[in-house]
C-alpha positions in Angstrom: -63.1 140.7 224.6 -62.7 136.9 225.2 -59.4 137.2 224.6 -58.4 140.0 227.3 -60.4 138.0 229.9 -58.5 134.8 229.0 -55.5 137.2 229.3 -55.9 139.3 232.2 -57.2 136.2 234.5 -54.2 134.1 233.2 -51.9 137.0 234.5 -54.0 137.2 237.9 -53.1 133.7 238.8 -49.5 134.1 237.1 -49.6 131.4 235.1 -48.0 131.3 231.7 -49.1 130.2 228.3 -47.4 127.3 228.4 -48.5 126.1 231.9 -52.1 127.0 230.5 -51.4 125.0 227.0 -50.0 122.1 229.1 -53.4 121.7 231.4 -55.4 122.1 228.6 -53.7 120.0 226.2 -52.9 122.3 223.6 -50.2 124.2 222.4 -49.0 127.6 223.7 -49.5 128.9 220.0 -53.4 128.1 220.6 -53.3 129.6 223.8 -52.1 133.2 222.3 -54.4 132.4 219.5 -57.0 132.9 222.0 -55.6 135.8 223.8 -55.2 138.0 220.3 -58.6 136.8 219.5 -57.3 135.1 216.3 -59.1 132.3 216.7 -61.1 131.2 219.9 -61.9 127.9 222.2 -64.9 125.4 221.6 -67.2 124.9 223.9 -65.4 121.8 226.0 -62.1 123.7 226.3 -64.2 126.7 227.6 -65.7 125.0 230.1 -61.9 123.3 231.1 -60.7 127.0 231.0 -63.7 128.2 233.7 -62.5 125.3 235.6 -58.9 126.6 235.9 -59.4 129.6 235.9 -61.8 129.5 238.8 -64.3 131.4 236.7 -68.2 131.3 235.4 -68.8 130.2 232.2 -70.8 133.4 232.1 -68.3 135.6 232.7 -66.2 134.4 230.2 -68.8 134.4 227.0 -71.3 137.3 227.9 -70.8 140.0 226.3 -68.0 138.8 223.6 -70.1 139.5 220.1 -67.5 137.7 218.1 -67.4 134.6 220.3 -71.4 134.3 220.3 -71.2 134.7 216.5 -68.5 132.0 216.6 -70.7 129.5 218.7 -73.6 130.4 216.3 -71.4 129.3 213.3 -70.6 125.9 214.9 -74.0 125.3 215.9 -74.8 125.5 212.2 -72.4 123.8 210.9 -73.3 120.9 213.2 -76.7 121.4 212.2 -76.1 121.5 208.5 -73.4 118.2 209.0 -76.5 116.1 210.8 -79.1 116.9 208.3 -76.9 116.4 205.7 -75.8 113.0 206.9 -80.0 111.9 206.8 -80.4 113.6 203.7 -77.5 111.8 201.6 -78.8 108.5 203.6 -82.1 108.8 201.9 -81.0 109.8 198.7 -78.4 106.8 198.6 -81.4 104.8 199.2 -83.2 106.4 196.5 -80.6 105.9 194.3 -80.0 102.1 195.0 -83.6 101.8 195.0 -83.8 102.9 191.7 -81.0 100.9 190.3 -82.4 98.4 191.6 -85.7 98.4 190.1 -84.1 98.8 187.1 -82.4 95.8 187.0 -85.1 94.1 188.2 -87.5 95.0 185.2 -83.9 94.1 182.9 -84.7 90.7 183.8 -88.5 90.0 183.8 -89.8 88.5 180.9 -93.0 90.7 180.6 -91.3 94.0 180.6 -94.0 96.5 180.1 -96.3 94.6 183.4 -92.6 95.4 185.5 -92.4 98.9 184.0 -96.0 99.8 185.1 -95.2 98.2 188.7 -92.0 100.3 188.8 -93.6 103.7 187.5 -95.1 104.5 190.7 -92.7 104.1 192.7 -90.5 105.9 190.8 -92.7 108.8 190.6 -92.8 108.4 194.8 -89.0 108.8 195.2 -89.0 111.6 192.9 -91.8 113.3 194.9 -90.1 112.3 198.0 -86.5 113.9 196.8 -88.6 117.1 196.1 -90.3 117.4 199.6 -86.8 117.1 201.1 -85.7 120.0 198.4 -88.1 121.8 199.7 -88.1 120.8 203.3 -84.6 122.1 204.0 -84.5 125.2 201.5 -83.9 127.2 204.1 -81.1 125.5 205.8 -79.1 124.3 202.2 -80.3 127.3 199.8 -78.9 129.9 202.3 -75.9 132.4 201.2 -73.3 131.2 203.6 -69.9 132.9 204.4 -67.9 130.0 206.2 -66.5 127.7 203.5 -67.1 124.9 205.6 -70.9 126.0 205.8 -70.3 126.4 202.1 -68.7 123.3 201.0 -71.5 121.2 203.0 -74.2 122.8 201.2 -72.6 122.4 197.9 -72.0 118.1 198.9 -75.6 117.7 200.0 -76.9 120.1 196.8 -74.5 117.6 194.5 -75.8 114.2 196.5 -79.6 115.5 195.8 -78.8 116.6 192.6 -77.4 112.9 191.6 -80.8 111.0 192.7 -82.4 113.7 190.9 -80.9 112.8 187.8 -80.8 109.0 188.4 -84.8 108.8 189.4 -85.7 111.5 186.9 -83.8 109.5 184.0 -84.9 105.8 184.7 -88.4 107.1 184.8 -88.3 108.7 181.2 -87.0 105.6 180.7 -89.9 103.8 181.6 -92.7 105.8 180.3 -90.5 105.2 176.7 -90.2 101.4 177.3 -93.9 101.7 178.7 -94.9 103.1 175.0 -92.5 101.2 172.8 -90.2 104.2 172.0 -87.7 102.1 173.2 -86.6 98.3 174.3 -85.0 97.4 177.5 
């Protein structure tokens, strides 16, 4: 529907694709792109297009099922990219932290009095990395069908998964240094 609008008000004010593609700075391939519905404008270049094409914004969206569903998409995948961002943040953090602490017990001479200062907040991060599991289930757990929405889950899965497996394993190895099973 988008796409016969662009179309049909392009035609109204006899303008070709090209003359559209040059104002908008695009190429005239994008510009029948549009038309044919194979693929459709973001939200800036919409607004540009209203502007040249003396038309509401309105006008051009309402209506246009595919285009909404389009927006929607984008508006989750922005979404997904700035939760993402603060989740791989923190669990960077956690990690480091971690490491950290690890080396830090490494080189104190009374081991087990570090390991029992380090226990807890070990067992904090790991507590923390599961509210954040849980917090944003629905957002990262989610079938998705976009492989962009797809591959960012999958990154922020794999970047929780890692402090997972870093906080999880320096605690066991704690609690077994903690109870002589083993030496650091």
């Amino acid at each position: 529907m988008l796409g016969n609008i662009l179309k049909m008000r392009r035609n109204e004010l006899q303008l070709t694709q090209q003359q559209v593609a040059d104002y908008l700075f695009v190429s005239r391939q994008t510009v029948s792109s549009w038309e044919t519905e194979n693929s459709f404008p973001d939200v800036p270049t919409l607004i540009k297009i209203s502007d040249y094409y003396q038309m509401s914004l309105d006008a051009l969206m309402k209506g246009d099922e595919k285009y909404m569903k389009k927006l929607k998409q984008d508006v989750t995948l922005f979404n997904l990219v700035q939760q993402g961002v603060f989740i791989s943040i923190i669990s960077f953090t956690v990690i480091i932290g971690s490491i950290a602490g690890f080396i830090n017990v490494i080189r104190q001479t009374e081991i087990f009095e570090a390991i029992i200062l380090v226990i807890p907040l070990q067992l904090a991060q790991l507590i923390f990395l599961f509210w954040i599991t849980i917090y944003y289930k629905e957002d990262f757990y989610q079938p998705v069908s976009k492989i962009k929405l797809l591959i960012s889950q999958r990154m922020i899965q794999g970047i929780i998964f890692l402090s997972f497996l870093v906080v999880f394993t320096l605690l066991v190895i704690y609690f077994l240094a903690a109870f002589g099973i083993i030496k650091i």
